[in-house]
Each structure stands twice: as structure tokens, then as C-alpha cells.
NUZA-388037 format. One line per 4 residues: number of its first residue (from 1); their letters; for each residue y, z, x of C-alpha. Coordinates in steps of 0.001 Angstrom, whole numbers, plus 500000, padded with zeros to 6 digits. Example, Ala and Ser with C-alpha at 12.3 -4.5 7.8 and 13.67 -1.06 7.14 Angstrom:
BEGIN
1> AS> 495500 507800 512300 | 498940 507140 513670
***
This chain:
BEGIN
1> XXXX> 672906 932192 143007 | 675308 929502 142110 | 672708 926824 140697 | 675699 924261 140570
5> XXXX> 676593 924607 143224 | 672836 924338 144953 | 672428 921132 142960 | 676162 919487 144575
9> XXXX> 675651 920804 148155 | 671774 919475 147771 | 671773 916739 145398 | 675045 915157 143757
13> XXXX> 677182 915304 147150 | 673762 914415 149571 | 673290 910984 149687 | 669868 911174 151479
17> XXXX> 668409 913563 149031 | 669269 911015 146145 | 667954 908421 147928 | 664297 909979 148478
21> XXXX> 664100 911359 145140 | 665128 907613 143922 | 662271 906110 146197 | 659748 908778 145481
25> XXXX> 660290 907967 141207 | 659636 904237 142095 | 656848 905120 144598 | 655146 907203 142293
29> XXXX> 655246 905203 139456 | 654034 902148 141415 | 651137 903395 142841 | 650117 904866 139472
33> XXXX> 650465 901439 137554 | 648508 899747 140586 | 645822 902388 140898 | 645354 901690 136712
37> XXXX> 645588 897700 137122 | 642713 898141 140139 | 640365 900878 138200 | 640274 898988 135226
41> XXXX> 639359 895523 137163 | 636949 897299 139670 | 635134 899339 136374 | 635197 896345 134844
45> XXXX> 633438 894726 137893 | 631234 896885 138362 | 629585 896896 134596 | 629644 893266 135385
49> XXXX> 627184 894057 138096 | 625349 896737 136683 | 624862 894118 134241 | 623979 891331 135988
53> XXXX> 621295 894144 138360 | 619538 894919 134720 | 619603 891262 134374 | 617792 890647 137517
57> XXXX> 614963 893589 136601 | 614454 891811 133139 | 613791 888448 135285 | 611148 890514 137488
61> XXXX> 609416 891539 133719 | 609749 888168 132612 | 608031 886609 135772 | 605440 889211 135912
65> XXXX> 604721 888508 131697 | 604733 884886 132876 | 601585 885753 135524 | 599452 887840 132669
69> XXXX> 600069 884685 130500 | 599229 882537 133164 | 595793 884606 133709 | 595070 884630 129825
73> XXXX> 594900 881184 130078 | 593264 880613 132934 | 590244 882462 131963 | 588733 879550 129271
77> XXXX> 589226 876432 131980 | 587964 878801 134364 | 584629 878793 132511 | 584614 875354 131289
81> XXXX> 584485 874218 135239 | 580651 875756 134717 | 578498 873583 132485 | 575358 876150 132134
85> XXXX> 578225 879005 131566 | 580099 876916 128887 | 576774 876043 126918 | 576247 879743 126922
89> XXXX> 579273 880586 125555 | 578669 878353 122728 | 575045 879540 121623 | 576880 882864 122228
93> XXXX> 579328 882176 119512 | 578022 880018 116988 | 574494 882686 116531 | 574142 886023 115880
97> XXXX> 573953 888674 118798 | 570631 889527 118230 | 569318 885986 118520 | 571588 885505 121324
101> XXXX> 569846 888175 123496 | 566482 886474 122701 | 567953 883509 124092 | 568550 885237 127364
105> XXXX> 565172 886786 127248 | 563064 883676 126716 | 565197 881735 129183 | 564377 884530 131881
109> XXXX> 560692 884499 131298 | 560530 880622 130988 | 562278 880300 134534 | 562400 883297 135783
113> XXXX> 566547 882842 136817 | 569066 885048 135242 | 571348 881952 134675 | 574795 881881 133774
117> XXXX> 575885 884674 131188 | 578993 884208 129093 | 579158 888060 128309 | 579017 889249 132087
121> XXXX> 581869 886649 132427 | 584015 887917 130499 | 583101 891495 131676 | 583821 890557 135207
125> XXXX> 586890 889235 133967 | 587943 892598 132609 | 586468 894401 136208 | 588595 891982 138201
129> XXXX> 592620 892868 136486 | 593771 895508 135924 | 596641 894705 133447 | 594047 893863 131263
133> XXXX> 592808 897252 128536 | 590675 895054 126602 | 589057 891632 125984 | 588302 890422 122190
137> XXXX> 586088 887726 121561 | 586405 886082 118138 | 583485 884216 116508 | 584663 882377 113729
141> XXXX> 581338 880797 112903 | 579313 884684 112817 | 582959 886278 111272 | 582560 888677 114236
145> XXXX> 584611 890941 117015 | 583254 891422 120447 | 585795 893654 122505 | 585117 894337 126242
149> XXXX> 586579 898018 127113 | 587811 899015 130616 | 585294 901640 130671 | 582448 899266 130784
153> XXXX> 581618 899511 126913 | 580754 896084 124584 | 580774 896539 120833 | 579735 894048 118245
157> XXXX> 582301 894594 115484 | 581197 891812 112154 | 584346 891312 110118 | 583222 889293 106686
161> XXXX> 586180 887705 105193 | 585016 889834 102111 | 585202 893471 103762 | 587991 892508 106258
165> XXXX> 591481 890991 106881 | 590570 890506 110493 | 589230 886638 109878 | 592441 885963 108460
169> XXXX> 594555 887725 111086 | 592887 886060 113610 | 593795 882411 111597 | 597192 883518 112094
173> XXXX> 596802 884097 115589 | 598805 881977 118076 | 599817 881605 121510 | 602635 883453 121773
177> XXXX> 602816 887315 123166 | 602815 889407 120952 | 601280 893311 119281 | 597841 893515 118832
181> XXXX> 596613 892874 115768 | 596798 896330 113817 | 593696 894766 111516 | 591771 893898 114752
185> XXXX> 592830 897020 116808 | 591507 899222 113469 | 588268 897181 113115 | 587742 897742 117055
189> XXXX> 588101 901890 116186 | 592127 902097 118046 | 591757 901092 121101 | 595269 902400 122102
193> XXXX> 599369 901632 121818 | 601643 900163 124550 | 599892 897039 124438 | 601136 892821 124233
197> XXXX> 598299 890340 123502 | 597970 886652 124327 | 595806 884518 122022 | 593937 881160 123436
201> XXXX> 591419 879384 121720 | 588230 878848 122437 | 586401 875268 121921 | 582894 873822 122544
205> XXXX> 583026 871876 126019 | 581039 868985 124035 | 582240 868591 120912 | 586166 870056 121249
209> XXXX> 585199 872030 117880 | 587091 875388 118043 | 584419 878271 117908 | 587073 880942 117849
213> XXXX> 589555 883377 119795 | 590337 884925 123467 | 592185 887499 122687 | 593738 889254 126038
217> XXXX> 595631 892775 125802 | 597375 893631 128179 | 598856 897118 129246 | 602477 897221 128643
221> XXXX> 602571 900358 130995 | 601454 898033 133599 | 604887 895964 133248 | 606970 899260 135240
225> XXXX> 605346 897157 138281 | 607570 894858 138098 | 610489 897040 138517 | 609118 898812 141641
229> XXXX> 611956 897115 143484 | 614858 897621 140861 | 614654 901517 140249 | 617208 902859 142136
233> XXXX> 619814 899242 141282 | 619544 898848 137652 | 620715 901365 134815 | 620258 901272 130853
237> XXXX> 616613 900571 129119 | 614441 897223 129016 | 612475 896364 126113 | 609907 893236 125593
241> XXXX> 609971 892028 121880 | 607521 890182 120073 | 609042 887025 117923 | 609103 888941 114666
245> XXXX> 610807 892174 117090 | 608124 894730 117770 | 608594 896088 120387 | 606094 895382 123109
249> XXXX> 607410 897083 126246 | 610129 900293 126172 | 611769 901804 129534 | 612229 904798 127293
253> XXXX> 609244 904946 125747 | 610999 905530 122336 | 609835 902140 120247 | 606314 901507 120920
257> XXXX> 605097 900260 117793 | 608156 899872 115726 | 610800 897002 115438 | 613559 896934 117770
261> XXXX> 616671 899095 115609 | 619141 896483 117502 | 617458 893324 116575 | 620326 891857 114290
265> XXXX> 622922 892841 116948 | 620783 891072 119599 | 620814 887943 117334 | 624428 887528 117742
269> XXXX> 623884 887214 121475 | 623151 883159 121317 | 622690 882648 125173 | 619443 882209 126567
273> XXXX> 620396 884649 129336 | 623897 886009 128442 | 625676 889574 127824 | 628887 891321 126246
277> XXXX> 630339 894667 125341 | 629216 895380 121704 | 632270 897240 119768 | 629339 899320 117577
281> XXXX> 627419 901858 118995 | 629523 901470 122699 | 626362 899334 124075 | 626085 896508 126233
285> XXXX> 623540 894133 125611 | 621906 891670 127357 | 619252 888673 126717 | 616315 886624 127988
289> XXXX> 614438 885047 126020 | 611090 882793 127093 | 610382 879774 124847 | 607001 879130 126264
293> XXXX> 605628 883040 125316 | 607602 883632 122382 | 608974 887197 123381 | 612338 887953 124361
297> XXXX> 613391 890477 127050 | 616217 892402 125886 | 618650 895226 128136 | 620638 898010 126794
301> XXXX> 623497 899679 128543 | 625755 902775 126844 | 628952 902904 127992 | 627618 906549 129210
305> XXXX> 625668 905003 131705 | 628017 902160 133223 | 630699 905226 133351 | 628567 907150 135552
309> XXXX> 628822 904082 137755 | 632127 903910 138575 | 633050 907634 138250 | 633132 907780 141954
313> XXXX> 635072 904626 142143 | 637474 906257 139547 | 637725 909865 142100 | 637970 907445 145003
317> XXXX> 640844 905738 143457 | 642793 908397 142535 | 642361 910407 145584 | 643562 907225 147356
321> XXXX> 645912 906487 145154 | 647405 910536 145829 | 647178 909933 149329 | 649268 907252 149397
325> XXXX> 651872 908283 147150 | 652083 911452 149759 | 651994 909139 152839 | 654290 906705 151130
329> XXXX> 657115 909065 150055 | 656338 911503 153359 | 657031 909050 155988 | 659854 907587 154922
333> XXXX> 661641 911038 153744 | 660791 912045 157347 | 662757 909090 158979 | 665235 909205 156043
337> XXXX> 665307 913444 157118 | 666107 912043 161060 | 668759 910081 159995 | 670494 912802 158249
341> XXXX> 669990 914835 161169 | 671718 912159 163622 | 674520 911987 161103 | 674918 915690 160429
345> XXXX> 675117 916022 164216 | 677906 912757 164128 | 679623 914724 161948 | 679828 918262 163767
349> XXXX> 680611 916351 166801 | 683907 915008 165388 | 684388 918328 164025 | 684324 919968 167400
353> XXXX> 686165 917193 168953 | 688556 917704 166540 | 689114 921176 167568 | 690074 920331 170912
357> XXXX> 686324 920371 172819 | 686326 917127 174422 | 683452 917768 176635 | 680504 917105 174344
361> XXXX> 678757 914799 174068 | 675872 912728 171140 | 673645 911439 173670 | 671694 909025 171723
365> XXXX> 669881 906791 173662 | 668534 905032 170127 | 669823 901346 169307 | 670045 901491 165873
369> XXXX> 673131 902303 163897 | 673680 905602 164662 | 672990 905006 168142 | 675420 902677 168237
373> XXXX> 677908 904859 166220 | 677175 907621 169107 | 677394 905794 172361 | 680535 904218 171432
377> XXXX> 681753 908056 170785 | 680604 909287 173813 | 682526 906031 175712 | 685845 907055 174081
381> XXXX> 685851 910296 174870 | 684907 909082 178499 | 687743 906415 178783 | 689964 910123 176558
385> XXXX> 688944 911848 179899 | 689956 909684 182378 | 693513 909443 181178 | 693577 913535 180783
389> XXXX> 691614 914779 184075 | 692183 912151 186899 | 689311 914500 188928 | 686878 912024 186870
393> XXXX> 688680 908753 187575 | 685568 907877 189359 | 682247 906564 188064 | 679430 908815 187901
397> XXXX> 676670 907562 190407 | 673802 908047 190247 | 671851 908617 193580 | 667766 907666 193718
401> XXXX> 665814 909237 196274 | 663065 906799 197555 | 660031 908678 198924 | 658550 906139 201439
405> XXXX> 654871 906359 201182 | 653485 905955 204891 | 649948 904242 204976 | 647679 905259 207832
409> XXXX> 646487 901642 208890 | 644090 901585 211258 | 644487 898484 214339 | 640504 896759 214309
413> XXXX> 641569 896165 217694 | 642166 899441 218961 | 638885 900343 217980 | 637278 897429 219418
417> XXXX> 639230 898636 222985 | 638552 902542 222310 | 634536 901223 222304 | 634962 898571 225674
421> XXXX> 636847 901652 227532 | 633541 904013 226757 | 631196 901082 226900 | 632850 900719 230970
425> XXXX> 632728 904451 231201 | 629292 904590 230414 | 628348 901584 232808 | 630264 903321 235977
429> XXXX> 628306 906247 235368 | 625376 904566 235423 | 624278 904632 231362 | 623445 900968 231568
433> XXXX> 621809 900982 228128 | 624447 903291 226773 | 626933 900688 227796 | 624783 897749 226201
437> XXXX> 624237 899888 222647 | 628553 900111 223114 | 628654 897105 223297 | 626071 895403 220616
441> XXXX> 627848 898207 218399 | 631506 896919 219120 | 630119 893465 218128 | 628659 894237 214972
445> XXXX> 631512 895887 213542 | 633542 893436 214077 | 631362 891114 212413 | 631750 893441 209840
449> XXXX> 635449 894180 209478 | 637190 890739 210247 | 637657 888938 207464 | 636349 884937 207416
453> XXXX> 637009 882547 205016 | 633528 881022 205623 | 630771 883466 206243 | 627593 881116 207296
457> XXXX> 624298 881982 207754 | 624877 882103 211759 | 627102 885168 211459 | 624473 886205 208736
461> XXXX> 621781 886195 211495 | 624079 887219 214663 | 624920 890367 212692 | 621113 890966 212559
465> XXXX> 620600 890055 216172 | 623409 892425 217070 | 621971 895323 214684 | 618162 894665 216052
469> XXXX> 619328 894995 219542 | 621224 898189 219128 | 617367 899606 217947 | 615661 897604 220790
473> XXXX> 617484 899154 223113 | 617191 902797 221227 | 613088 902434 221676 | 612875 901533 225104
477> XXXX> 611780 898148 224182 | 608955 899405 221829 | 610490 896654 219158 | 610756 892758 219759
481> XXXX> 612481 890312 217706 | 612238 886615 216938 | 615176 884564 215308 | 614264 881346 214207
485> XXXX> 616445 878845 212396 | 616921 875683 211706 | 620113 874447 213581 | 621354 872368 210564
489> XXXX> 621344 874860 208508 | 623358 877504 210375 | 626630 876566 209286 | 625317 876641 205555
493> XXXX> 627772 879481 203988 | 625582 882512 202710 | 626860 885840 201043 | 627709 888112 203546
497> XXXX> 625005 891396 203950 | 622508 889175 202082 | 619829 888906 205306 | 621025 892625 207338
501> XXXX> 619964 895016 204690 | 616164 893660 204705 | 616412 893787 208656 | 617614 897463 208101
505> XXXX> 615201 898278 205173 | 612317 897382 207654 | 614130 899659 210543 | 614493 902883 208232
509> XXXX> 611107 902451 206305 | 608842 900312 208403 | 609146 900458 212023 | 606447 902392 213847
513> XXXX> 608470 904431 216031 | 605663 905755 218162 | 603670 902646 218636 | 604364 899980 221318
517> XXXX> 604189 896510 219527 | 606723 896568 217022 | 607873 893085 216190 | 610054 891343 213541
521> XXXX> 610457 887803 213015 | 612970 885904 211059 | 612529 882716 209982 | 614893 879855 208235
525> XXXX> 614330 876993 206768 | 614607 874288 203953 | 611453 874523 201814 | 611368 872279 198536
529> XXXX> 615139 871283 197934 | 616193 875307 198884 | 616531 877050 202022 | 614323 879935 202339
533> XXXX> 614935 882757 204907 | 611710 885277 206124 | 612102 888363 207585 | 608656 889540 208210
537> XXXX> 607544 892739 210464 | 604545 894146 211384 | 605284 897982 210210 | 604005 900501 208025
541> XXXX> 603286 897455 205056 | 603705 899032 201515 | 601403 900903 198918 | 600149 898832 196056
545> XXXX> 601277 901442 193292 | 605035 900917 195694 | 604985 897394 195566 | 604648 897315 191728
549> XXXX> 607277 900172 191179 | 609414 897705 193764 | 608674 894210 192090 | 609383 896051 188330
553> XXXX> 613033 897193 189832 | 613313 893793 190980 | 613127 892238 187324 | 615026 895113 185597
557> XXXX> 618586 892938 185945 | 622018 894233 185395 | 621458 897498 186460 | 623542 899059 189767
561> XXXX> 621378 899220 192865 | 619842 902852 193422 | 622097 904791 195836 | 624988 902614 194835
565> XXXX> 623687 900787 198509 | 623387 897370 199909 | 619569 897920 199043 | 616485 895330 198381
569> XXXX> 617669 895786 194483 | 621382 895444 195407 | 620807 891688 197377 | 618726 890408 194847
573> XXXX> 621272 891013 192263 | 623729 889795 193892 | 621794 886399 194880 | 620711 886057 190855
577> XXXX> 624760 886354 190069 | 625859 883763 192160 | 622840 880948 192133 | 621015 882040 188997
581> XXXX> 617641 883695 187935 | 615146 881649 190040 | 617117 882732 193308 | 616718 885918 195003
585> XXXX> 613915 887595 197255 | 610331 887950 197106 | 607998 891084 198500 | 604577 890725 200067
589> XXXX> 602071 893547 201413 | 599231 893151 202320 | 598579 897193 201749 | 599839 900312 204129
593> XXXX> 599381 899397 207434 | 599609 895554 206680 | 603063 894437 207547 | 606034 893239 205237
597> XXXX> 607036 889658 204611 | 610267 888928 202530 | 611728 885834 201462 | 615474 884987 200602
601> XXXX> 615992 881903 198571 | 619382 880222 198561 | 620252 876644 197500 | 620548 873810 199292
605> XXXX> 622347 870117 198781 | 619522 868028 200342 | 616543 867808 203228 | 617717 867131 206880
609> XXXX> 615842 866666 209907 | 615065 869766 211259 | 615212 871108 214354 | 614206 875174 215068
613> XXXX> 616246 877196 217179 | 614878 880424 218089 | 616311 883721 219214 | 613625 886277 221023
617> XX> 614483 889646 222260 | 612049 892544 223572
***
């Protein structure tokens, strides 16, 4: 194979192929420098936000830190409010514990009252939270420890300044949060690590002299709590320092008891609530620190961890970033491929052409270039034509064959004549009632097909005169009728079908076609600024359990009428659409057997005099 000559035929002498191979280079490289630009921003972003979610779950510790210091120091004005509790407290501290239960005793028998007790406080204290592992009670006056346990045990622990450090540990003591004493916790037998303490004093109520130490510890375990909410947002650890950097509360669970290994890095983060990459170690670090307990609450995050974040975000971008360096050199080679197409076909045309074939033709109907480029080649070898074979001097015409649809229309008036001729037939033969049920028939659907501008509530209520006669006349007069109606009100313009379909409602479920004294009135009227319209009968009446199912269908709006018909459901709707939700119609029963009333409410411009004209039949 002649590679040279592969390359000239399909490169050097193509200009199309040099053209997509010159987009697809710039295409490609393009989308790669964008796709870099936009993963390095959007990883950047997003350890941004992993950040600032860690931030957020140190916030939740700090808060919740906040509330145990909050209940450390509520626990001493809690039991000053008491005045026999607060002189308890005192005896309790400033004698021995022996002489202090003699107290209790000889109180008891004096008055017979268990009165207020100190030490039950401060067990019920310890009962009533939960963060709380242990209470210690300082006595500075008896050099003495008296630690509450969770698990209901007191101890009496004396600490002489000359056997012990405690008395000067607990000097030292001061508000902030911080590790349990290791002196105090060692006197008190271990009580246990994972642990922050808050120190308040405690004073005489009288004489504001200081008769020792509260000290709270609180479980540090207790402090995951707070990040109930954050588990799944937040990545990295969270650690609670004490001011000299123990650390008091580990994520990991790697430091309890030791000092933070990042504490000088830390240092160099000056913010009060602040973060950056740190080049050592490829951590992120972030800061909050609380000036009224002391601590600080400090966030790590490897650069591990804030990869995993946006590895997806890195596949997403380069599968994106693939597809549309496919897309983006696909299409346009495809419409770049079609173009070379129309011109390779140019190109054999006036090859052919020039071989004598003056019969083909392009046939591009396009409008570009090319299209251009072909039409006006096929016109001069048209006009090239013309001067050779005079056959085609003419124009081509084109012929159009019109199919005439034909519409079967049929004439409302023949109809109306095809009914009089049988209505007359049946009258000569003697069908007198035939002829009259012809005739009511005719009438009605002619109300019904001719088309009024106006359609008032006189045709409303002629169309059910006309529709009630036709079933008069069916039962041998075993149904009567009563039309009643205001006469000012009759040329009031209703929606047509709006009163007929509760006339036929009562005909196909109410009438009582082997009884005698069938009757149905109907009744209009203004009534309180509307008019109102009752059709009431004296049928079959409906069941309770039916006139709930019926009154529920009536509420459930925007719904099509069951049976797609001119139903109870389908006037009411219509009646709600045009005059809004408090028009309609109404159903009463008194029960089966009872009768049927219904009322149509339409609206109405203002009160007349009225006047009643009434239509009977039967």
C-alpha cells in the first residue's frame, strides 16, 4: 500500500480532512485546559465547604460545651435560692462528716422533719444529667474530697496539705474547662478518662467567705451528641483542648489524655474562627476558640479526606469533559462530512456533464452555498436544453389534483318536516297521542339544535315543559307537572341544559311508573339577592347512605361528570365555573319514599316585584 499516497488522496490534497483534524487539535486541547481550570476551582470549592461543614459541627460542640458550663454554674445559685439548704451546705463544709451526720440526726429527732439536705442535693443533681460522671465537693476548711458517683456511691476522701497535693491543685483551680485534676482523680481511686471539668466556687450565703470547690466532670463521650446532625456532612476529626492543650474531646479517640501533637501549628492560626491549607503534614486546620470557657475547638482535615470528596466531581468532570470533546468534534465532522459529500457530488456532476450527459441533474433543494452552487447548475443546463431539444421549449407544469371533501350536512329543517309529515300521519290514523308525543318531540329538538345568542331561563323551562309532556303523555296521564316562575325573571339568560337534566334525573330515577299521582313542580324565584330555581317531585326520594355518596361527589370539584353526561355532577360544575363556588345545586330527601327537592342557584342584579306565572299539565 502506497502510504504517500493514502496520506495526499486523504490528507494533504483533502481540504475537509485538514480542516477537522485542525478543529479536533483545538477542540481537544480546549476542553482539556477548561475541564483543569473548572476541577481545580470546584475541588477547591468544595474543601472550602467541607471546611466550612466541620466548621459548623465544631459550633454544635461548642454550643453544647456552652450548656454543660451553663449547668455547672447553675447548680450553686440554684441552692442559694434555698435558705435552710444553703445553711446546710455550710455546716456541711466547714465540720467534719461525722459531726455533720449528727447534725442531721439531732435536727430529725428535735422536729421530727427531714429538712433540707445539701448532700441529697447534690446527689439529685448527679440523678438528674446525664453528661455529668461525677460531682466533687471540696472543703477547704476540713482539707477534704467528697465525690458523688453515677452509680449512687459517696466517698469521703481527706486530703491534708501534708499527705496530698490535692489542696493545692484545687487552689489552682479555675473556671475554665479543662482535665480533671490527675491529683484529685488519683485521690478519688480513677474515676475514669474522657472527661472535661468545670470549677465554681462555693461561698457561705451570709458571710461571702469561700468554703471551697464544685467541681463538675463531665463525659466527653457525651459531646458525639452534638454531632448527631453532622455525621453524614462533615469529614476530618474534632478535638476540644484545654488552655494548656490536653486534649479534652477526640473524634478519633487517639489523644485522650495527652497534649494535642498539632498545638504549635494551631497557634499560627490567629482567627478566632478561621482555616487554611497547612504545607506540613498535607492538613487543613481549622479554629474556634471560646474566651468565656477557656478551651478551644480545633478541626483536622488530610488532604486524603477532602480528596475523597471531590473524586466523583473529578470522574464527573472528565467523563463530561470526554463527552464533549466527542460531541464537539463529532457533530461538526458530520456536517463538515455532508458538505464534502454535496461537493464530491458537484464535482462528478460536472464531470459527467462534461462527458456529454446533459440530463442530470444536483437537485438540492438546500439554501446554503452549495445549494446555491447546484440550483444555478441545474438552471443552466435547463436554459443548455432548451436551445438543443426545442421538444422542452415549454415549462414543466405541474398539475395538483384537489380531492373535494363532501360534508354530509344535515337541513334542521328537514327533520323538523320529516317529524310534522309522521306527526299528520299518525293523527289521520287516529294515534292522537302519537301525533302529540311527534309533536312535543319536534319541539324539543329544536330547542335543542338552533343556535340562540341568548338562551333565557324561558327556553330553559319550555324545554322542560316540552320534555315533561312527551312522558305525560307516555303514562297515560299518571304524571302532572307544575311550572311556576316569576315573569320578570324569564328573560334572565341561564346556561343552557342547566334546569332539563334534574327534570330528567327525576324521570329515569324517581318517577313511580306504576302509581297514579306522580307530580313534579318547578319553581323560580329571587330569594336573597339570587334567583333560585326548585324542581321538586314526589318519587322514589333517596337513601341516606345515597344522599351522602351524592352530596360528597358534589364537593369533589374539577373532576369530569360520571358517564361523561349532562348529570347532577356535570350542572353543578358547570354553574361553580361560571358564577363561582357558592353557586350551584342543593339535594334534599327526606328518605326512600320521601320525594326529591333540588335547588339551582344563579345570580341575580337586584329584587323586582314579582309576579308568578304558572304552567300545569296532567
Amino acid at each position: 500500500m502506497d502510504i504517500l499516497g493514502v496520506y495526499r488522496r486523504t490528507v494533504k490534497n483533502n481540504l475537509f480532512t485538514k480542516t477537522i483534524l485542525l478543529f479536533s487539535f483545538i477542540t481537544i486541547v480546549t476542553i482539556i485546559a477548561f475541564s483543569y481550570f473548572m476541577f481545580v476551582s470546584m475541588s477547591q470549592s468544595t474543601v472550602r465547604r467541607e471546611l466550612d461543614n466541620q466548621k459548623a459541627a465544631m459550633s454544635a460542640i461548642d454550643r453544647y460545651i456552652g450548656l454543660r458550663i451553663g449547668e455547672a454554674s447553675s447548680i450553686m445559685p440554684d441552692l442559694y435560692r434555698d435558705d435552710a439548704l444553703s445553711l446546710d451546705l455550710s455546716y456541711f463544709l466547714l465540720n467534719p462528716y461525722a459531726d455533720y451526720v449528727r447534725y442531721r440526726l439531732d435536727r430529725y429527732a428535735q422536729t421530727g422533719i427531714d429538712a433540707a439536705n445539701a448532700k441529697s442535693y447534690f446527689k439529685n443533681v448527679l440523678e438528674s444529667r446525664p453528661d455529668i460522671r461525677a460531682l466533687v465537693l471540696y472543703s477547704s476548711e476540713q482539707q477534704a474530697l467528697y465525690a458523688y458517683h453515677p452509680d449512687g456511691e459517696f466517698r469521703v476522701v481527706p486530703v491534708n496539705a501534708s499527705q496530698s497535693y490535692v489542696p493545692d491543685a484545687m487552689a489552682l483551680e479555675n473556671a475554665n474547662v479543662s482535665e480533671p485534676n490527675a491529683w484529685v482523680n488519683r485521690a478519688l481511686g480513677g474515676i475514669g478518662e474522657a472527661m472535661y471539668s468545670v470549677t465554681v466556687p462555693v461561698n457561705d450565703k451570709q458571710s461571702f467567705k469561700n468554703l471551697g470547690q464544685l467541681t463538675v466532670w463531665f463525659d466527653s463521650g457525651r459531646l458525639h451528641q452534638a454531632l448527631t446532625a453532622y455525621e453524614q456532612e462533615f469529614k476530618g476529626d474534632i478535638f476540644v483542648l484545654s488552655a494548656d492543650g490536653r486534649v479534652l474531646f477526640d473524634t478519633s479517640g487517639r489523644y485522650y489524655g495527652q497534649r494535642f501533637p498539632y498545638a504549635q501549628r494551631l497557634e499560627l492560626v490567629y482567627d478566632v474562627n478561621s482555616s487554611g491549607p497547612a504545607p506540613e503534614n498535607g492538613l487543613y486546620f481549622n479554629k474556634l476558640a471560646s474566651t468565656a470557657g477557656g478551651y478551644t475547638v480545633a478541626g483536622i482535615l488530610s488532604e486524603r479526606e477532602a480528596a475523597e470528596s471531590y473524586r466523583n466531581l473529578q470522574r464527573t468532570i472528565v467523563t463530561i469533559g470526554a463527552v464533549c470533546i466527542v460531541f464537539a468534534i463529532l457533530v461538526p465532522s458530520l456536517f463538515i462530512f455532508n458538505f464534502a459529500k454535496r461537493t464530491n457530488r458537484i464535482i462528478r456532476l460536472t464531470q459527467r456533464v462534461k462527458r456529454g450527459d446533459l440530463k442530470t441533474r444536483l437537485k438540492d433543494t438546500k439554501e446554503d452555498e452549495l445549494g446555491q452552487i447546484a440550483s444555478s447548475f441545474d438552471d443552466m443546463l435547463d436554459e443548455l436544453n432548451q436551445y438543443i431539444d426545442r421538444v422542452y421549449k415549454a415549462d414543466i407544469k405541474q398539475k395538483h389534483t384537489e380531492l373535494a371533501a363532501l360534508q354530509a350536512r344535515v337541513n334542521p329543517h328537514f327533520l323538523y318536516n320529516t317529524l310534522e309529515v309522521i306527526r299528520m300521519r299518525a293523527v289521520s290514523q287516529g294515534a292522537k297521542d302519537v301525533g302529540e308525543m311527534i309533536y312535543s318531540l319536534s319541539m324539543l329538538f329544536k330547542s335543542f339544535v338552533q343556535q340562540k345568542e341568548k338562551h333565557t331561563l324561558k327556553d330553559e323551562l319550555e324545554a322542560c315543559r316540552l320534555y315533561l309532556e312527551l312522558f305525560r303523555i307516555r303514562y297515560k296521564d299518571r304524571l302532572a307537572y307544575d311550572i311556576q316562575a316569576d315573569p320578570q325573571l324569564l328573560d334572565l339568560e341561564v346556561p343552557r341544559l342547566s334546569v332539563q337534566p334534574i327534570v330528567e334525573n327525576y324521570i329515569v330515577h324517581g318517577i313511580r311508573s306504576r302509581d297514579e299521582d306522580n307530580r313534579l313542580v318547578i319553581f323560580a324565584d329571587r330569594e336573597q339577592g339570587d334567583i333560585a330555581v326548585r324542581v321538586r317531585d314526589n318519587g322514589r326520594g333517596i337513601p341516606a347512605d345515597k344522599l351522602r355518596e351524592l352530596h360528597a361527589g358534589l364537593g369533589r370539584s374539577g373532576e369530569e361528570p360520571e358517564g361523561g353526561g349532562f348529570g347532577l355532577r356535570s350542572v353543578h360544575e358547570r354553574l361553580r365555573l361560571l358564577y363561582g363556588p357558592e353557586y350551584g345545586i342543593t339535594v334534599h330527601s327526606g328518605g326512600q319514599g320521601q320525594g326529591t327537592s333540588v335547588e339551582i342557584r344563579y345570580p341575580d342584579s337586584g329584587e323586582e316585584e314579582r309576579h308568578v306565572q304558572s304552567i300545569s299539565g296532567g
